[in-house]
C-alpha positions as CSV (number, residue, x, y, z in Angstrom):
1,X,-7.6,-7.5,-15.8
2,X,-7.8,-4.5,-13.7
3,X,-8.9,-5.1,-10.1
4,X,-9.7,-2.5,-7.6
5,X,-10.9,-4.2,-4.1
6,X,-12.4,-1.5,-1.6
7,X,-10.4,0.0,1.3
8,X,-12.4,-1.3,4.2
9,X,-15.1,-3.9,5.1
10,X,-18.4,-2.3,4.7
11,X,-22.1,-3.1,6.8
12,X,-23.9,-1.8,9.6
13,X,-22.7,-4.8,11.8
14,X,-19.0,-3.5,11.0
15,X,-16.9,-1.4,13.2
16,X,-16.9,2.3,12.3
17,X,-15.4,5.9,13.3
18,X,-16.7,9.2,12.8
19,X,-13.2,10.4,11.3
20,X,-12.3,9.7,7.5
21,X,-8.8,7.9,8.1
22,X,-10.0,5.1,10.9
23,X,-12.7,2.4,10.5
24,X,-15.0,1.9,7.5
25,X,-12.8,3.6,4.4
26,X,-9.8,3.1,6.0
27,X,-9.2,-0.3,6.3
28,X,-4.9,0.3,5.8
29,X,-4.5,-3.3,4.4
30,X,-3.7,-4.8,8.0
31,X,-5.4,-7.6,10.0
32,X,-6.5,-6.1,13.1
33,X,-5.9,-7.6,16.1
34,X,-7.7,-5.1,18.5
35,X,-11.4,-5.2,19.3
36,X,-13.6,-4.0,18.1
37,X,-11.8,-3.8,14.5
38,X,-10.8,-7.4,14.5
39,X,-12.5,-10.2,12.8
40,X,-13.6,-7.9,9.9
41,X,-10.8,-5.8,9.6
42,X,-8.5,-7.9,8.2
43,X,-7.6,-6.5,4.5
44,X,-4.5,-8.3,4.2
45,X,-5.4,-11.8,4.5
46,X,-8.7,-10.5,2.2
47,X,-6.4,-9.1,-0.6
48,X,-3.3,-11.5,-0.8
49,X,-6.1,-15.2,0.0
50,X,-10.0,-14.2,-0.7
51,X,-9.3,-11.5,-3.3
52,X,-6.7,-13.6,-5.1
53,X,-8.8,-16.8,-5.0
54,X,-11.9,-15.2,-5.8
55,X,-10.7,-14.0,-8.9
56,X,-8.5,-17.0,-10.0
57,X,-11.6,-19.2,-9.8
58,X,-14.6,-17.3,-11.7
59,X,-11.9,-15.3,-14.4
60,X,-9.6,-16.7,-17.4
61,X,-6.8,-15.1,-15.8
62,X,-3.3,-16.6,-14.7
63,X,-3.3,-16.1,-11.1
64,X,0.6,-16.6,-10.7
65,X,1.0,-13.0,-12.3
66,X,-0.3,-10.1,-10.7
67,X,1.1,-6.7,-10.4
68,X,-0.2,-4.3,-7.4
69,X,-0.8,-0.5,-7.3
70,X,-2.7,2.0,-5.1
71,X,-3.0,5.4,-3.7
72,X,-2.3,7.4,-0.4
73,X,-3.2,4.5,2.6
74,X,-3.6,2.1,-1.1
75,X,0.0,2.8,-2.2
76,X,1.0,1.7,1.4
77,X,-0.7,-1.1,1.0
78,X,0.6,-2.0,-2.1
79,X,4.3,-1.4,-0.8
80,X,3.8,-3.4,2.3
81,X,2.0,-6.2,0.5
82,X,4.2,-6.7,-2.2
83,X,7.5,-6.3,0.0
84,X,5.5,-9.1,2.4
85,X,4.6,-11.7,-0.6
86,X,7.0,-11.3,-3.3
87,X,6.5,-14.4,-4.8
88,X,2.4,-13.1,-5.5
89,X,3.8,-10.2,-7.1
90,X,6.0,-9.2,-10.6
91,X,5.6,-5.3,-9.7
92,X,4.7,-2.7,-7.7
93,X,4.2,1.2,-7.7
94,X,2.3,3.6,-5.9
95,X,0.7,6.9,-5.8
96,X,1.5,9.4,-2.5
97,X,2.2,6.1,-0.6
98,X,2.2,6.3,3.4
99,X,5.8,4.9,3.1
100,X,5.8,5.1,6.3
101,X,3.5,4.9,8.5
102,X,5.1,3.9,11.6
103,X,6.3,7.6,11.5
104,X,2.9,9.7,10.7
105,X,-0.2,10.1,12.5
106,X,-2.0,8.9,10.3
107,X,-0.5,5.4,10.9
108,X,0.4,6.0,14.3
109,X,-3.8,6.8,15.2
110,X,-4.5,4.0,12.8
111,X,-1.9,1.4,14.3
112,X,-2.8,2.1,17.7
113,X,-6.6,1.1,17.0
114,X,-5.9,-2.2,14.5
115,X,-2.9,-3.9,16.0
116,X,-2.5,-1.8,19.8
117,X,-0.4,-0.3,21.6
118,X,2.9,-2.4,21.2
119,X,5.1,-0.7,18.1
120,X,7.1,-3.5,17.9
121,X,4.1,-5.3,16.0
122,X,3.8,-2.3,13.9
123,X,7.3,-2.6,11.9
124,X,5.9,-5.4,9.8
125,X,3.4,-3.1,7.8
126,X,6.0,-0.1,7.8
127,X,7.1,-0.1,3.9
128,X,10.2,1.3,4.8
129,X,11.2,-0.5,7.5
130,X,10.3,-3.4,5.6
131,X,12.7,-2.0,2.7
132,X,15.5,-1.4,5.3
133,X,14.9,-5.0,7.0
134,X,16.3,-6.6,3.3
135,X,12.5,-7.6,2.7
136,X,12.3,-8.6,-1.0
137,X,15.7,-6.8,-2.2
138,X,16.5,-7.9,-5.5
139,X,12.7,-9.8,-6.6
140,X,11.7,-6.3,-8.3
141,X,13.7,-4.6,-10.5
142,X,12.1,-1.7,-10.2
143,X,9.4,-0.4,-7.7
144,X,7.6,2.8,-9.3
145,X,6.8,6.1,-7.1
146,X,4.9,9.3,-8.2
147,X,4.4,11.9,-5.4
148,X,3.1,15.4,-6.1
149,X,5.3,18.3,-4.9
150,X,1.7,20.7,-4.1
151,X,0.3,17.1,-2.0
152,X,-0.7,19.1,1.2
153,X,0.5,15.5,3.0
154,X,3.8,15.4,1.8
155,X,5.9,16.5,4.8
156,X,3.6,15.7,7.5
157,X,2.3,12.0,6.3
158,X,4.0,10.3,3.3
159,X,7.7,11.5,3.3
160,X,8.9,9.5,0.6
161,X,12.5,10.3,1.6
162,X,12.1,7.6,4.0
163,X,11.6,4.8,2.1
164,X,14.2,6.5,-0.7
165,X,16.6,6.1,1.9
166,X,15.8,2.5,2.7
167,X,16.3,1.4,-1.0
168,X,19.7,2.9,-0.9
169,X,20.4,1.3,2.0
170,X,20.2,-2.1,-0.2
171,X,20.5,-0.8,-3.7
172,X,17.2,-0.9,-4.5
173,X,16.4,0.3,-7.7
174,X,13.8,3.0,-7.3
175,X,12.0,5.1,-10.1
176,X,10.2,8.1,-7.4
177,X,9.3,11.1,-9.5
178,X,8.4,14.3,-8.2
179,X,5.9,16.4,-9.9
180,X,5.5,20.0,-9.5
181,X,2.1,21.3,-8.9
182,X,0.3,18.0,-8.3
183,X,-1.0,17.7,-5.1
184,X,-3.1,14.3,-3.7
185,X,-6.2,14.6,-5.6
186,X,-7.3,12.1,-8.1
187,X,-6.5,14.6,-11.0
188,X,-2.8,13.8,-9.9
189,X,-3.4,9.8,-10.8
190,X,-5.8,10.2,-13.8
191,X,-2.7,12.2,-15.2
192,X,-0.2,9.5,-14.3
193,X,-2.1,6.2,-14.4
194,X,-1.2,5.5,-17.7
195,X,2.8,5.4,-17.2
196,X,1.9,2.4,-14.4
197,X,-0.4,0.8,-16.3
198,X,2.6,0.9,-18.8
199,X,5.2,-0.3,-16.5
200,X,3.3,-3.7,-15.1
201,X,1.9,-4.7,-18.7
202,X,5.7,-5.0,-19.1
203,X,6.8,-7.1,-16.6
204,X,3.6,-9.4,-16.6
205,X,4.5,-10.6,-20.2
C-alpha cells in the first residue's frame, strides 16, 4: 500500500500565508508550538499517530512495517521522522531532502513561525543534526538519497553534503546519488520513483 498524506492542514478556519513555503502547503512535518500555527499544524504527531492509526484500522495491512519517502520539505520529513521513530520504520529515502533545515531559509523562515524564536528547539527536526546526534545509527542499513545536480535549490536550501557528512561522522551507510541534469521538478521523481519503490519492497519482506 502506497500512502501519500498532504503537506499541510487544509480549511478556511486554518492558519494561512500568502507565500508558497509557510502555512497551508507547507506544513514541514513539525508540531507547531507558535500561534497562530499551533493546534492544527501539527504534521508529526498526524503522520507517525492519526495517519498510522487510521490506516491500520480500515486496511488489511500490517502496520508494524512501513517504509517512508518524500520530496523537497517531504524528504525532510521523511529523514526527520524516520531518524525520530525508528522502531515505526524498516526504510527511508528521499528526494531533494531539506537535510538541513536548521541551516536554509527555507527552514529558518519556517522554524521561526512553527516552533519560535529559540534554535535550540529547532535541532530536533534538523535531519542532520539528528544524524550527527547518533539518532538511529545502525537501525537502517541503508537510507537512499537522489538529488538533481540542475535543482535550482541545491546550494542555497538542501545541501546534501551536510547530512553526507553526518553519516560519516557515525558510519552511516548512505546511497546519495547525483544526477546530472535533473533539477527539482516532478519529472526528476517520476524518473527515479521506481528504484525506491524497489528498495523498500525489499526491506518490508
Amino acid at each position: 500500500a502506497v500512502v501519500a498524506p498532504d503537506t499541510s492542514p487544509r480549511g478556511p478556519g486554518v492558519a494561512d500565508d500568502e507565500a508558497y513555503d509557510l502555512g497551508q502547503g507547507a506544513g514541514f512535518y513539525i508540531d507547531a508550538t507558535e500561534k497562530p500555527w499551533a493546534p492544527h499544524f501539527a504534521m508529526e504527531s498526524y503522520v507517525i499517530r492519526d495517519l498510522a492509526s487510521a490506516v491500520r484500522d480500515n486496511f488489511p495491512v500490517d502496520g508494524r512495517r512501513q517504509s517512508i519517502t518524500g520530496h523537497s520539505m517531504g524528504g525532510h520529513g521523511a529523514l526527520t521522522l524516520a531518524l525520530k521513530y525508528p522502531e515505526h520504520f524498516r526504510s527511508v529515502s528521499a528526494f531533494a531532502p531539506i537535510v538541513s533545515p536548521t541551516r536554509c531559509p527555507w527552514g529558518e523562515k519556517a522554524f521561526t513561525a512553527y516552533l519560535g524564536e529559540d534554535r535550540s528547539a529547532w535541532a530536533a527536526h534538523d535531519a542532520s543534526a539528528l544524524m550527527a546526534s547518533g539518532r538511529a545509527v545502525g537501525h537502517f542499513d541503508d537510507i537512499l538519497i537522489d538529488q538533481g545536480l540542475g535543482d535550482q535549490f541545491l546550494e542555497g536550501q538542501l545541501k546534501p553534503e551536510l547530512f553526507e557528512e553526518a553519516c560519516a561522522m557515525h558510519r552511516q551507510t548512505l546511497t546519495l546519488r547525483r544526477h546530472e541534469g535533473y533539477d527539482h521538478s516532478y519529472y526528476f521523481i517520476q524518473t527515479f520513483i521506481g528504484d525506491h519503490l524497489t528498495f523498500h519492497a525489499e526491506r518490508l519482506k
